[in-house]
C-alpha positions, 0 to 999 in steps of 0.5 A: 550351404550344403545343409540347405534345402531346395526351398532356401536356396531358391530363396536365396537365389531370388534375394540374389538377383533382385539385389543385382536389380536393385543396389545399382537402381539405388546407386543410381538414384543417390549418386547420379540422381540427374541421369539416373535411368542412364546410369542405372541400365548401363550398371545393369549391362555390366551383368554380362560379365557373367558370361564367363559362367559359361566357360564353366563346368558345370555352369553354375554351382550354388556350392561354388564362390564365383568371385576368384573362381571365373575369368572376370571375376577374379581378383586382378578383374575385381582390381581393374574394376575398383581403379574404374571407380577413378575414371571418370569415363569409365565410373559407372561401369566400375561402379557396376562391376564392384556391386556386382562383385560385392554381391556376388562375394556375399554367397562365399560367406 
């Protein structure tokens, strides 16, 4: 990613958050068409997991992959996440939380 030009990674950025907004809209909307309002803010509350970013230094680093790296994003979280899925109390937020990962471990490729 090194070789990228400010323009690309602000690009790439943008397409990064939009899709933290938009797979759990989707998701809501296929899988818990009934509620899926409630279903979609309580996917979207699941972002704060990235305040973990905050114990980081620096912040945030377009170079780092964020999944393994910080606390709630590594790989025993991500395991309690996906057994979430199981749960039914808890899906929605292991749903959240398993997108989220999932997308933020597109920028490690």
């Amino acid at each position: 990613m090194a070789l990228l030009t400010f323009e690309s990674r602000l690009i790439a950025f943008l397409i990064h958050i939009v899709l933290h907004l938009l797979l759990p809209l989707v998701i809501a909307r296929l899988f818990f068409s009934d509620r899926w309002k409630r279903a979609w803010l309580i996917m979207l509350a699941t972002m704060l997991v990235d305040l973990d970013h905050l114990a980081a230094d620096p912040i945030f680093d377009p170079e780092r992959c964020s999944v393994g790296f910080h606390l709630l994003h590594s790989w025993p979280a991500v395991g309690v996440y996906v057994a979430a899925l199981f749960v039914p109390w808890v899906r929605l937020i292991g749903a959240g939380l398993v997108v989220h990962m999932g997308l933020d471990g597109l920028d490690c490729l």
